[in-house]
N, C-alpha and C positions, 0 to 999 in steps of 0.2 A: 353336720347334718343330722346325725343320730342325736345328738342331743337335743337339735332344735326337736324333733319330732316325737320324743320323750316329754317334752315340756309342753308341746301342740297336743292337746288332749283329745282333737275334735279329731284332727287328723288320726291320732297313734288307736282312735276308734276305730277308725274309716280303713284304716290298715289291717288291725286286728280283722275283722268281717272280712275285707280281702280275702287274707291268709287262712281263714276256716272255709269259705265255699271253696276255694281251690281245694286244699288241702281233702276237703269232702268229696269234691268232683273226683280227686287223683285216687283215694280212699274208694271211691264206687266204681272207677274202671279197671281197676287192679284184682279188683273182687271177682267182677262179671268177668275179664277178662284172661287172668291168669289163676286166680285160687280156684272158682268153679270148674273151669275146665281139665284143672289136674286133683282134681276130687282130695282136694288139702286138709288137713282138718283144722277144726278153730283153736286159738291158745287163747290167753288173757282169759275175761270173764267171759267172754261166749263160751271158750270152751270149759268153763266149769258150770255155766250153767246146761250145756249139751249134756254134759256128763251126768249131773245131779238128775235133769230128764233122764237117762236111758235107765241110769242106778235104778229110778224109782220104779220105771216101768217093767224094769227086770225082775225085780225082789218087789212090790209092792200092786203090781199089775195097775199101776194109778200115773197116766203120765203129766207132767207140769209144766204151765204154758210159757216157752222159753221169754219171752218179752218179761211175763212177773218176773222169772228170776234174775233177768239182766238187770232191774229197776232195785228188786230186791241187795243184789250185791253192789250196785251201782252208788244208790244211797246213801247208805250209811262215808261210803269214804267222800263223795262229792259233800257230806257236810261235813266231815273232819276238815277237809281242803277249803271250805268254806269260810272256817274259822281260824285254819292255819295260815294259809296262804292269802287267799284274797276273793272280794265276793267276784272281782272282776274276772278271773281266773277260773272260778267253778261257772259262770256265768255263758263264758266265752265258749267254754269246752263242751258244755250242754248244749250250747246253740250248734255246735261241731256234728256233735250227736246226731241231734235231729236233724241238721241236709242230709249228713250221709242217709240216716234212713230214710229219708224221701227220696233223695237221688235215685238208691237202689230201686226204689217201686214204679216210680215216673222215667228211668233213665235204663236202657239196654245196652250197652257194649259192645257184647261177646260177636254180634253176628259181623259186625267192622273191623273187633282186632283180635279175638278170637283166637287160640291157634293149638293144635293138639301135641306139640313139642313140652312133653312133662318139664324137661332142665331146663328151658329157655323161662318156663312160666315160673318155676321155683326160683331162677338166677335174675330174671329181670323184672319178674313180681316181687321179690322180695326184696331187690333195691327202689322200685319206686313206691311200695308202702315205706318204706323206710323214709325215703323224701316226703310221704303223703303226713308223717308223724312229724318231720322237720320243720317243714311248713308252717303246722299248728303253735310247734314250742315256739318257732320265728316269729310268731304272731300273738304272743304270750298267750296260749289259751293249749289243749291238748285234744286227742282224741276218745279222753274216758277211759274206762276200765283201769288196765293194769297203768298207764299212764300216770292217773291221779296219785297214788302208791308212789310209782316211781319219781315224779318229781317233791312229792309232798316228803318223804325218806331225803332226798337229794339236797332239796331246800336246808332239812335241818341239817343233814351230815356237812352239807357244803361240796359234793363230789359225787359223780353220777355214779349210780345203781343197774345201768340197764343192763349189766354182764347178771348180778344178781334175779332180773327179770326175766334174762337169756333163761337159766337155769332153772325157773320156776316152771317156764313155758315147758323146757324140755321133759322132766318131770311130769306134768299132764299129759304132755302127748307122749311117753314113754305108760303112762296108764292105758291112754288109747288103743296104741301099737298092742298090749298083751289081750284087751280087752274085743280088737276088732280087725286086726291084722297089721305087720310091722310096715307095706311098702309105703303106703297114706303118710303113715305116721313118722318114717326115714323122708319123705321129700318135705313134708311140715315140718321139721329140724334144720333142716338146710335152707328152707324157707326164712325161718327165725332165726336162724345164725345170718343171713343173710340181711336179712333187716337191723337186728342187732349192730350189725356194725358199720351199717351204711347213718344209723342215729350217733353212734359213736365219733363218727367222722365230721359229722357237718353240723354237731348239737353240741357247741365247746364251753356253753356257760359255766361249767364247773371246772373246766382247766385254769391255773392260773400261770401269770407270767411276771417276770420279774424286768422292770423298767428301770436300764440306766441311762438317767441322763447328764450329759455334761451342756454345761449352760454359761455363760459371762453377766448373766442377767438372775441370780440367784433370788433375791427378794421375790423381784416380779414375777417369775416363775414359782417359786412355793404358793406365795399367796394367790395365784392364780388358780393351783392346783387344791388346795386348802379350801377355797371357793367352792370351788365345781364337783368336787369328788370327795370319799370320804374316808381313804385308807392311808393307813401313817406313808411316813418317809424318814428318811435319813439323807444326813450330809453331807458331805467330806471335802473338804478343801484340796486343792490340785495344781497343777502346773501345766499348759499345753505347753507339748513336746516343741512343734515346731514355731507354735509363736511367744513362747515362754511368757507368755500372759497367764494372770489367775485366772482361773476358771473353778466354777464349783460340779460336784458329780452327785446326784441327785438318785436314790435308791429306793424304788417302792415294787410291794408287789400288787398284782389286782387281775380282776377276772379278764379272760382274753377277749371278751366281745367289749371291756369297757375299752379298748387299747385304741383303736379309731377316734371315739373322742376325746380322748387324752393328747393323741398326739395332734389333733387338731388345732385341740384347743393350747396345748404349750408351744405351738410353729405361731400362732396369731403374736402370743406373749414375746416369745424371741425365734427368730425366722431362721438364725443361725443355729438353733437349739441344735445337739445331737444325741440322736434317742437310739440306746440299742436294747431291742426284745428278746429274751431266751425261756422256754418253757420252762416254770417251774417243779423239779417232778416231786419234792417234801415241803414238807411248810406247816410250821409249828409256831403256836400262839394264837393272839386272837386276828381273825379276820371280818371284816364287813363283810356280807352276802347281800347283793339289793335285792328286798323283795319283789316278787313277779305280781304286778299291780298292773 
């Protein structure tokens, strides 16, 4: 099914678009509903562009209109990503952009689910930004800002960054905390740790897994796999224990979300196939990464 849908272009559109007005809707209730009401401060590129506002108005008495600076820092990486990654990619995530800020403007929350419990909104706000970010990568596309960074770094390195982006955030809002007081700035860490690892959890593109299979149907099964996918294997010849028949055992590694159509697609080739998955946690050499298109 993943594969068919990968290869349906018309549909894996129709999906994408999906995945960003939700992802936007969830993104705009999270906001009205738990960050406003526990006076949160922004991280990512809102919150440097907050900052570079207050900076200026502080020491320059001239303040700067936060929209130019979201555009201004926004820019320049939506076209690195543009040209690294994919037009489809920067495309998808801009269109992300903008519902959310329309949502915000046309769309109110707070007075439906609203609630003045600071930990509930720092603990269940910052798990469902987290899902509202999951969404968008599940739907190849992002929510902007530090996002682009993070998977654009991700991409080349082949292995997620977002502890990296944890640390960035904390960083800013630790500027915040000295510059306007630390309680804001103590539940916006917790907020981000919070989110942080709810992406962590449900965003496994960059885990990889190590696939053994034992098979009776060796040929048909490489060339199957050889076909459809595009990371080495290894072979080894075997003996089942209990039917003392050869059998071959079949060794590759590959990304965990590609493991669904793998093993789909090698149960079609042999039905008896057996496949067993274990996280890989080192992995030296070269790897395939498929580009996010």
């Amino acid at each position: 099914m993943g594969k068919y849908i990968k290869n349906n272009k018309k549909l894996a559109h129709i999906i994408t678009i999906m995945a960003v007005i939700i992802s936007a809707l969830l993104q705009t209730f999270v906001i009205q509903a738990f960050i406003q009401p526990a006076d949160l401060l922004s991280s990512g590129f809102t919150g440097i562009a907050l900052l570079i506002d207050k900076i200026s108005t502080a020491f320059f008495g001239h303040s700067i209109s936060i929209s130019f600076l979201l555009i201004a820092l926004n820019l320049p990486v939506a076209l690195l990503c543009y040209k690294a990654i994919s037009k489809r990619f920067v495309f998808y995530s801009l269109l992300q952009v903008f519902f959310s800020s329309t949502f915000l403007k046309i769309l109110n929350f707070e007075p439906f689910f609203g609630t003045n419990d600071d930990i509930l909104n720092v603990i269940f706000g910052g798990f469902l930004y987290g899902i509202c970010i999951v969404l968008a990568l599940k739907g190849r596309a992002s929510t902007g800002g530090t996002d682009f960074i993070a998977l654009y770094v991700s991409n080349k390195k082949g292995r997620s960054i977002w502890n990296y982006v944890f640390i960035f955030n904390v960083i800013l809002l630790c500027i915040f905390g000295v510059l306007f007081g630390w309680t804001e700035a103590g539940y916006s860490i917790l907020f981000q740790y919070v989110t942080t690892r709810t992406i962590s959890t449900f965003h496994q593109r960059y885990v990889r897994v190590t696939l053994q299979m034992t098979t009776s149907k060796p040929n048909e099964v490489v060339d199957a796999y050889i076909r459809n996918f595009r990371h080495g294997l290894s072979c080894v010849d075997a003996i089942g224990g209990y039917s003392k028949k050869n059998v071959t055992v079949i060794h590759t590694v590959v990304s965990s979300y590609e493991v669904p159509d793998i093993v789909e697609t090698m149960k079609m080739v042999d039905p008896y196939i057996i496949i067993n998955s274990f996280k890989t946690e080192q992995f030296y050499g070269r790897f395939y990464q498929a580009p996010i298109d």
